[in-house]
Residue, then its C-alpha position, 0 to 999 in steps of 0.5 A: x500500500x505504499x506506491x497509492x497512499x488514499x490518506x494523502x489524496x484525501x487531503x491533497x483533494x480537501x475540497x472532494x474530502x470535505x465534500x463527503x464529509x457533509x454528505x455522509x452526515x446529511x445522508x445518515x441523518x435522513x437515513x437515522x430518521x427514515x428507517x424502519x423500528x421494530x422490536x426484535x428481528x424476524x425470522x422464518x417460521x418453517x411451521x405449517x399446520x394441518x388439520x382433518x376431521x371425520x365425525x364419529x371416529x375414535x382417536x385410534x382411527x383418526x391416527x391409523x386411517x387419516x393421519x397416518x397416510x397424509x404423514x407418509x406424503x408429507x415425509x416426501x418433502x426436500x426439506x422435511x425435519x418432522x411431523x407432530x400429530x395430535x388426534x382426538x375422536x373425530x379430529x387430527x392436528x398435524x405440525x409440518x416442522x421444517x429442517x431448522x436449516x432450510x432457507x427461508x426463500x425455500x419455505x414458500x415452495x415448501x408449504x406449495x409441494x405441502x399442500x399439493x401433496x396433501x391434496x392428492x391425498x384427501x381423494x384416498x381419506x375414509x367417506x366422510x372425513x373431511x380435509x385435510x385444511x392447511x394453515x401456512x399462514x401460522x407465523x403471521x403476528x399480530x401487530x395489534x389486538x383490539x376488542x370489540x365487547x358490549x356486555x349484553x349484546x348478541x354475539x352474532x350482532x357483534x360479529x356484523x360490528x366486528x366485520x365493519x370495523x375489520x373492513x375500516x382497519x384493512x384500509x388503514x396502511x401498512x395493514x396486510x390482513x386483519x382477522x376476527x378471532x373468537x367468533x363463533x360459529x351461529x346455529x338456527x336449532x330446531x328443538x324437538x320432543x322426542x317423545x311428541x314426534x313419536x305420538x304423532x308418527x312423524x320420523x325425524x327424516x320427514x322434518x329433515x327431508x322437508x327442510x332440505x327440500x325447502x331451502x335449495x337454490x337451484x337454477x329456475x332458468x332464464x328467458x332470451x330476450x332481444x336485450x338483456x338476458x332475464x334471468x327466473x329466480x324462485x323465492x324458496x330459499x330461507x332468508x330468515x328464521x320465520x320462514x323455517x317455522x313456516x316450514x310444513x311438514x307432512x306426515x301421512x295424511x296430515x300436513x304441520x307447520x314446523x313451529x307446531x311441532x318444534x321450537x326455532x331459535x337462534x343459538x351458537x356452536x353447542x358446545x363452544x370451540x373456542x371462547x375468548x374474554x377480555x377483563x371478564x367479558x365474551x369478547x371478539x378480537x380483530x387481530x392486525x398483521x403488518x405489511x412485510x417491511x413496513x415502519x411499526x410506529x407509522x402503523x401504529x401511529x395510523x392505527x391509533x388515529x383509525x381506532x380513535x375514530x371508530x370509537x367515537x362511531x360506535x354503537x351505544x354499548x359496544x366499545x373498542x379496546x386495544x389489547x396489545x400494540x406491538x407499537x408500544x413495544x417497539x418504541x420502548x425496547x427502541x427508545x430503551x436502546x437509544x438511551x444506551x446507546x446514546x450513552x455509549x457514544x457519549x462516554x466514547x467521545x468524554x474519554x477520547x476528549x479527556x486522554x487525547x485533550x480536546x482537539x485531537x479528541x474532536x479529531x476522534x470524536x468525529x469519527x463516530x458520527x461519520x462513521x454511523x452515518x455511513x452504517x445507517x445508509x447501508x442500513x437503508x440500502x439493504x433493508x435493514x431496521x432497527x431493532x434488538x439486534x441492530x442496536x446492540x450491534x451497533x453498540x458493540x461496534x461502538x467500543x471498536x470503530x475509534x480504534x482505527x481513528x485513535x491509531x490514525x491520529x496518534x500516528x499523525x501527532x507522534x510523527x509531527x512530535x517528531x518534526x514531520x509537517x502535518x500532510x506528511x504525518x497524514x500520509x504517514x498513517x496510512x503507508x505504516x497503520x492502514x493495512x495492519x488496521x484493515x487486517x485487524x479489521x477483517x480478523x474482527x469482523x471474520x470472527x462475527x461469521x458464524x452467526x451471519x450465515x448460520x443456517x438455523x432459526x437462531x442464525x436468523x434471528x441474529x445474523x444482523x450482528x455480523x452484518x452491522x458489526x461488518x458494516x461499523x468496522x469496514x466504514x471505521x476503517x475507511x473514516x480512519x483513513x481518508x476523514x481523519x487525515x483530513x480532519x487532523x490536518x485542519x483542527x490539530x493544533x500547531x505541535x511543537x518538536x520534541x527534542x529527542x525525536x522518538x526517544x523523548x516522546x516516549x521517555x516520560x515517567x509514565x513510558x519508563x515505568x511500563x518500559x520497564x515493565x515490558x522489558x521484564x516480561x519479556x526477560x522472564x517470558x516462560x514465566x509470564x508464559x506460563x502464568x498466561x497457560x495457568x490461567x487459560x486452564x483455571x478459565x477452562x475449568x471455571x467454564x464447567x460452574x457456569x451456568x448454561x443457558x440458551x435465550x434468555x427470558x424476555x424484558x416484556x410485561x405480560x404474564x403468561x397463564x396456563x389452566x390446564x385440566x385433564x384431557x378430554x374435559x369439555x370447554x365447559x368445564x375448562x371455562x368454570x376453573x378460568x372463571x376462578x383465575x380471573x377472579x383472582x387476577x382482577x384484584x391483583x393490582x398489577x393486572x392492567x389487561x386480562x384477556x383469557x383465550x379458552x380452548x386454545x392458545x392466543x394469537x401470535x402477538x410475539x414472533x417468539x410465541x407458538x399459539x397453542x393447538x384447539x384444545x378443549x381442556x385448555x385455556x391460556x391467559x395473557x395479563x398485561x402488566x406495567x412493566x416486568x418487576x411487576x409481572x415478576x411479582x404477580x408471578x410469584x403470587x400466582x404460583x403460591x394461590x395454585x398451590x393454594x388451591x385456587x383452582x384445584x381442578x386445573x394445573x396452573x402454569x405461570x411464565x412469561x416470553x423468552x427470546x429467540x426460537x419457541x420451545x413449550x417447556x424448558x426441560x423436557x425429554x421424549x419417549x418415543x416407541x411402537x408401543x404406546x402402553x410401553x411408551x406411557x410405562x417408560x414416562x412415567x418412569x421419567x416423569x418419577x425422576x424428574x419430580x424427585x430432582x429439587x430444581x423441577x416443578x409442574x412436572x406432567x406428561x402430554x398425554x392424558x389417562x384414558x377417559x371412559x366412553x359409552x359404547x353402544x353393541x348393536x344387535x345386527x339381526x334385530x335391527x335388520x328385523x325391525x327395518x334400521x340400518x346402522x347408520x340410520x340409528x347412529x344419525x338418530x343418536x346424534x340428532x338426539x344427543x348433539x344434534x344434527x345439521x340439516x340445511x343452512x339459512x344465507x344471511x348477508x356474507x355468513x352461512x348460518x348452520x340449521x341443527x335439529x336436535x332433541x329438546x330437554x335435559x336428557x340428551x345431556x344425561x348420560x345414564x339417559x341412554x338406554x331410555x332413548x327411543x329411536x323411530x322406525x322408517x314407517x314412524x313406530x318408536x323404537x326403544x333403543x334397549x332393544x337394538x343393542x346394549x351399552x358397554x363402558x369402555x376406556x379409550x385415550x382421549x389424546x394420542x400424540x405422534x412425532x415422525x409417525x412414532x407414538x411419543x409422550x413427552x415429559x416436561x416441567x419448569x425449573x426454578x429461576x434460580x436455575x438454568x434449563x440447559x444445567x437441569x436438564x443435563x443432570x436430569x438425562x444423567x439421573x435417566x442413564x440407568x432407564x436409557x440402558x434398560x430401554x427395549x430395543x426400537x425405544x428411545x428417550x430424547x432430549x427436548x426442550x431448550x436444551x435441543x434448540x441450543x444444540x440445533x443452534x449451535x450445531x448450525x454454527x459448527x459447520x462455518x468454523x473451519x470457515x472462519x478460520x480459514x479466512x482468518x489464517x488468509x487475512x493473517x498470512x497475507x499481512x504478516x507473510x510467515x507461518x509463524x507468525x499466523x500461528x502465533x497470531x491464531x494462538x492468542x485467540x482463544x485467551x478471552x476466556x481468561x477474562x471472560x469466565x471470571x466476568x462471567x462468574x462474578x456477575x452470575x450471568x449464564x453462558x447462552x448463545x449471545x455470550x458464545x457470540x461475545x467470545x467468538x467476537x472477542x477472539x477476533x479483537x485479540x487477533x487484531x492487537x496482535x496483528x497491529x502489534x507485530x506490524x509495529x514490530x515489523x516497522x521497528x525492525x526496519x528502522x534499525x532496531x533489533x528484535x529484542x528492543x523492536x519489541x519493547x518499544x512496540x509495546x510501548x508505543x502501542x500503549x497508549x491507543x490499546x489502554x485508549x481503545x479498551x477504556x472506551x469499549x469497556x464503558x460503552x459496553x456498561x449500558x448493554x450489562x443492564x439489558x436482559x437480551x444482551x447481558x451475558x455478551x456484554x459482560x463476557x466482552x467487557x471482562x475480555x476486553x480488559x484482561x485482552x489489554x493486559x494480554x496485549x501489552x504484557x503477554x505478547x511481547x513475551x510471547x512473540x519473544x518465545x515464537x521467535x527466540x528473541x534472546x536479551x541484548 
């Protein structure tokens, strides 16, 4: 880099320079104020649900006959990873699971070969079954939730309200799709007395023929006339609930209206799917998902204006209630970030301004604007946002940037100390700093790698460190080199020679006692090598005491409730114990919003959160609280009233959202098996374990015990004799316990279900039965005692499958003081002795954090080898000797040194971010050997021999090592009171400052060792 010297054009060119100089400022300002916020990053759900029904059929039979098929066609798939099936009598839930390295580009064509597959498969399903229906829309997220309530108002007059306004909020921009969630379904029954119907010899398919008959839309034709053609219309279709009980029914000779014989009245699914309450009233919600891209505070912004309006419109007695706003979130967690990292660049700019005084500090100061200026345009360009990744990145990328400004500029003023004019001292820096700063440069962001092009959910997740790291350093570099000379040139004062030249710059007390120093860790470098190798091992060992962890738990404020009753408990019940917990929330001051979702899991308002499946013994409650210490403490509480007894019925379940990729239970184990009564066997062997450890509680297993079921033995000889088919009296049992759907009532855009079913409290009485009556086809009753016999029989009320293998997973919460991955690794240590008694074809898995952390980290083990290969090109092309990349390479790893201690002292766990924090600080090692042996080099060329080379490289390394380690360690303070990135703080800021001790005493004696310097 000698013959073209960048930093000399710059300042020959100063009115070019100066040009970009204003132009990189205004452009980062437009781009800090135009780009996107959003909260946390997103990344590609590879999740796709499946849902089939076939009324009638058993657990077993939904497993063997539908799910089982649509499984194999679903394992055909390029990038398959697994299928987890659910099926309960009459129902089947199946979760597609893309492999966690699939690129998020294939997903789209993945769910597209999906759902072909699946739809060449529902021809082949058993009659009567119905779907396969498939979700690909599973990963959308709720930007925001409204309510729309009004106690006391039909529920089917809220849903034409809740429509109106979804079609205000579509219009709204940035809006991709707003759905209503909780709406349930409307039914028109027609209530008969079984009994009635018997005397007067009316069958039950006399009333459902005539209702058919009556509402069909069939074409009447139409009429070609010399204009328009006119089309004929019949007026016999039901448009209300008046005409159904006009419906005449014939029976014999006599002719009935419907109304005579039955009661017509409005109703709802019986019983309910899903219900949703919002603070203690039946509501439904209008969940809003945003544009792809868009800025989540201008749509919150819009949003807010459009709700504003709407509830000032409203009907009388129907409110409109935000339930969550991500763009609350976002302008928190952004502004949050700002604060620190505004505090991280203040605290940068005081310490360059105090050490270098405050010309030469401006000098540096500037570099900072300039530079970040420059990484938010990228940002722009390349579609970046600012978010929990991007900001801390940045911040991280604080603590480095003016390293390449204070090398430049201390270069500037040492040379012009020695009585060099200022142009040349500008040109100076970039013929002696430039290429070891870009070397070091390339280290550093090299080491960042893994994680910008891991091939995983995490990778994903937080792949923007490496790009925004890359971008910071890069634009740093190119500040250093071409603005600083610049800039030095016009604001360093006028510096007066120092008599002495070299030696009287660096002969002050303060260089003569780290000159001394320098020189005895040379003299006795085996034995400052060997206090390095001891502690490196004391790091290693201290590495097996600190806890694990995987990501942490969210900063957010809602409180996550989970009422779990036994399976197979109807939605009824399941709402009675939720009745219970919101009573007790409702008192507690810091439940601000209490919004319960029962019979399934809430939508996703969080990218972390999977909604939980459609079950009916399940119901998830979401409380808004202020902020996170008060959730914490209504945790605790809550915890202490379900052991209480608040809802003795249920088990009550209270965490809160965790960072990074979904998982239900932290500790978790499956066992998997051809045999389910074998498989529930060996959980429950598991389950024992795992109850006896002391850091595990709310330990229970996904399947349930089997419930009892009536089981109805027809005799087949009598029922021929009396004139029934089995499928008759299986349709006139459904008609009188459930009822049956016969026709449907068109109102506006919704189709409303016509069900016909008994009247009374007896089809809700199970010991009723055997007195039913059913009628024959020529209308004589029929007591069903004479066509069979019921028998009580068990049945599993759930039956779980992962990979077509029957599989119960046993799972639990461990206490806070604890980490998952250290619980869960003791735990598979106490499961060793039922792993090796284990049949053959059975098996226990991992599951929980513990698996996603291994997927995570098994993602970045391929691009190791990567990163080292490029790290040992970048080195070898600077230093041009195997020697000294190997030596280079060895002071990698030493950041361990630092960083377990800082680890330890603060309790903080050792997770992904903090991997991330090591691996970047491996990089910021290898660049302060790269700048030190360069100066070492120079040294050596100016005459010096290798023994004093060193030394005095040391020396004059000093000041900007010492300069750059303070700034980095104070900027990465704000991010050790950051729940997300704690750990990585820490482990930065403790390798920092023990990498600069490292630097100045360690590797001189170390480059001594490598090279065989001996004393002169």
């Amino acid at each position: 880099m000698q013959s073209f010297n960048l930093s000399a054009l710059a300042v020959r060119e100063r009115a070019i320079t100066l040009f970009f100089i204003f132009a990189s400022a205004c452009a980062g300002i437009y781009a800090y104020i135009h780009l996107g916020r959003a909260e946390d990053p997103s990344f590609t759900i590879k999740v796709l649900t499946v849902t089939a029904v076939w009324p009638g059929a058993t657990a077993q039979e939904m497993q063997d006959l539908v799910a089982e098929p649509l499984e194999k066609r679903l394992q055909e798939l390029r990038w398959y990873d697994r299928v987890e099936t659910v099926t309960r009598p009459g129902l089947a839930l199946m979760t597609l699971q893309l492999i966690d390295k699939t690129p998020p580009q294939e997903v789209a064509e993945q769910f597209y070969q999906a759902r072909k597959k699946l739809a060449d498969e529902a021809p082949k399903l058993p009659q009567g079954a119905m779907g396969p229906f498939v979700n690909d829309e599973y990963s959308d997220v709720s930007f925001a939730l409204y309510s729309v309530e009004a106690p006391g108002f039909p529920l089917r007059k809220l849903t034409r309200v809740a429509e109106e306004l979804r079609q205000r909020f579509l219009h709204v921009p940035g809006v991709k799709k707003v759905d209503i969630v909780g709406e349930q379904d409307e039914r028109i029954f027609v209530d008969f007395s079984y009994p009635r119907l018997t005397a007067l010899g009316i069958s039950p398919a006399d009333i459902f023929s005539a209702l058919s008959r009556e509402n069909a839309v069939t074409p009447a034709g139409s009429v070609d006339t010399d204009g328009a053609q006119v089309f004929v219309r019949l007026d016999g279709a039901y448009t209300d609930i008046d005409k159904i009980r006009d419906t005449p029914i014939v029976a014999g000779k006599q002719s009935f209206r419907l109304s005579d014989i039955a009661e017509v009245k409005r109703g709802y699914e019986d019983p309910a799917t899903f219900v949703i309450r919002h603070d203690g009233e039946p509501s439904l919600l209008l969940s809003v998902v945003m544009k792809e891209g868009w800025n989540g505070l201008d749509l919150g912004n819009a949003l807010r204006a459009e709700s504003d309006k709407i509830s000032s419109s409203l009907p009388l007695g129907v409110s409109l209630k935000k339930v969550t706003d991500q763009a609350v979130n976002i302008s928190s967690a952004v502004n949050e970030f700002m604060i620190k990292f505004a505090m991280a660049v203040c605290v940068v700019m005081l310490v360059s301004l105090l050490s270098l005084g405050w010309r030469v500090g401006i000098v540096v100061v500037a570099a900072i604007p300039l530079t970040l200026g420059t990484v938010f345009v990228i940002m722009m360009m390349t579609d970046r946002v600012f978010d929990r990744i991007t900001l801390g990145a940045l911040i991280i990328s604080l603590g480095l940037l003016v390293d390449d400004a204070i090398i430049a500029i201390e270069s500037m003023v040492v040379k012009m100390e020695e009585g060099m004019d200022r142009v040349q001292a500008a040109a100076y820096a970039w013929s002696h700093t430039a290429a070891p700063m870009l070397a070091g440069t390339l280290v550093t962001i090299i080491g960042f790698l893994p994680v910008g092009f891991a091939r995983s959910s995490a990778g994903e997740y937080a792949g923007n460190i490496f790009w925004i790291v890359g971008f910071s350093l890069i634009a740093s570099w190119v500040v250093a080199v071409v603005f600083t000379p610049y800039l030095g040139v016009k604001l360093l004062p006028q510096i007066e020679k120092v008599n002495g030249s070299h030696e009287g710059i660096y002969s002050t007390p303060g260089y003569q006692r780290f000159r001394q120093l320098v020189t005895w860790c040379v003299t006795k470098k085996y034995t400052v090598a060997g206090m390095v190798a001891g502690a490196f091992l004391m790091a290693g060992g201290g590495m097996a005491i600190v806890k694990k962890q995987f990501f942490p738990n969210s900063d957010r404020p809602e409180l996550l409730v989970e009422v779990q009753l036994p399976l197979g408990t109807s939605i009824e019940t399941t709402s009675g114990a939720v009745k219970k917990v919101e009573r007790w929330l409702s008192e507690q001051s810091e439940s601000k919003i209490v919004t319960s979702y029962i019979g399934a899991g809430a939508p996703r308002f969080f990218f972390s959160y999977n909604p939980e499946l459609p079950d009916p013994s399940f119901a998830k409650i979401v409380v808004l609280t202020p902020n996170a210490e008060a959730r914490d403490h209504l945790k605790l509480r809550l915890r202490q009233a379900a052991a209480d007894g608040l809802a003795p019925e249920a088990r009550i379940r209270a965490t809160q959202l965790v960072f990074g990729p979904y998982s239900p239970f932290p500790v978790a184990f499956r066992v998997m098996g051809p045999d389910p009564a074998q498989v529930r066997e060996i959980a429950c062997s598991v389950e024992d374990v795992m109850r006896h450890d002391p850091d595990m509680r709310t330990v229970n297993v996904d399947w349930g015990e089997r419930v009892p079921k009536l089981h109805f033995v027809l005799d087949q000889e009598r029922l021929q004799l009396i004139g029934l088919s089995p499928v008759e009296a299986a349709q006139q049992l459904q008609f009188l316990l459930n009822g049956q759907p016969i026709t449907q009532v068109r109102e506006n855009i919704r189709a409303v279900n016509v069900v016909a079913r008994s009247a009374g409290s007896e089809r809700l009485d199970p010991t009723e039965l055997e007195n039913f009556t059913l009628t024959s086809r020529n209308g004589k009753p029929i007591p069903l005692s004479q066509i069979g016999r019921v028998e009580v029989q068990s049945e599993d009320p759930i039956i779980k499958r992962r990979d077509r293998v029957p599989t119960i997973t046993v799972r639990g919460d461990n206490y806070e003081a604890t980490q998952p991955p250290d619980v869960s690794s003791r735990i598979w240590a106490k499961l060793a002795p039922i792993r090796k008694a284990l049949p053959e074809n059975y098996r226990v898995e991992m599951a929980g954090s513990i698996e996603e952390a291994t997927k995570a980290n098994s993602a970045l083990a391929p691009l190791f080898p990567i990163m080292i290969l490029l790290t040992l090109a970048v080195i070898i092309i600077q230093v041009r000797s195997f020697s000294a990349m190997w030596m280079v390479m060895l002071t990698g790893p030493l950041g361990l040194i630092g960083a377990v201690p800082a680890l330890l002292l603060f309790h903080q766990p050792f997770g992904f971010n903090a991997i991330l924090g090591l691996i970047g600080l491996s990089g910021i090692l290898m660049r302060n050997t790269l700048i030190l042996i360069g100066q070492i080099h120079t040294n050596q060329a100016d005459g010096l021999d290798p023994y004093h080379a060193i030394i005095e490289a040391t020396v004059q390394r000093s000041r900007p090592v010492i300069l750059t380690a303070l700034a980095a360690v104070l900027a990465f303070i704000p991010l050790t009171h950051s729940v997300f990135w704690g750990s990585m703080a820490y482990v930065l800021i403790g390798g920092t400052a023990i990498g600069t001790v490292l630097t100045l005493a360690f590797l001189p004696a170390l480059y001594a060792i490598w090279f065989r310097v001996a004393r002169q």
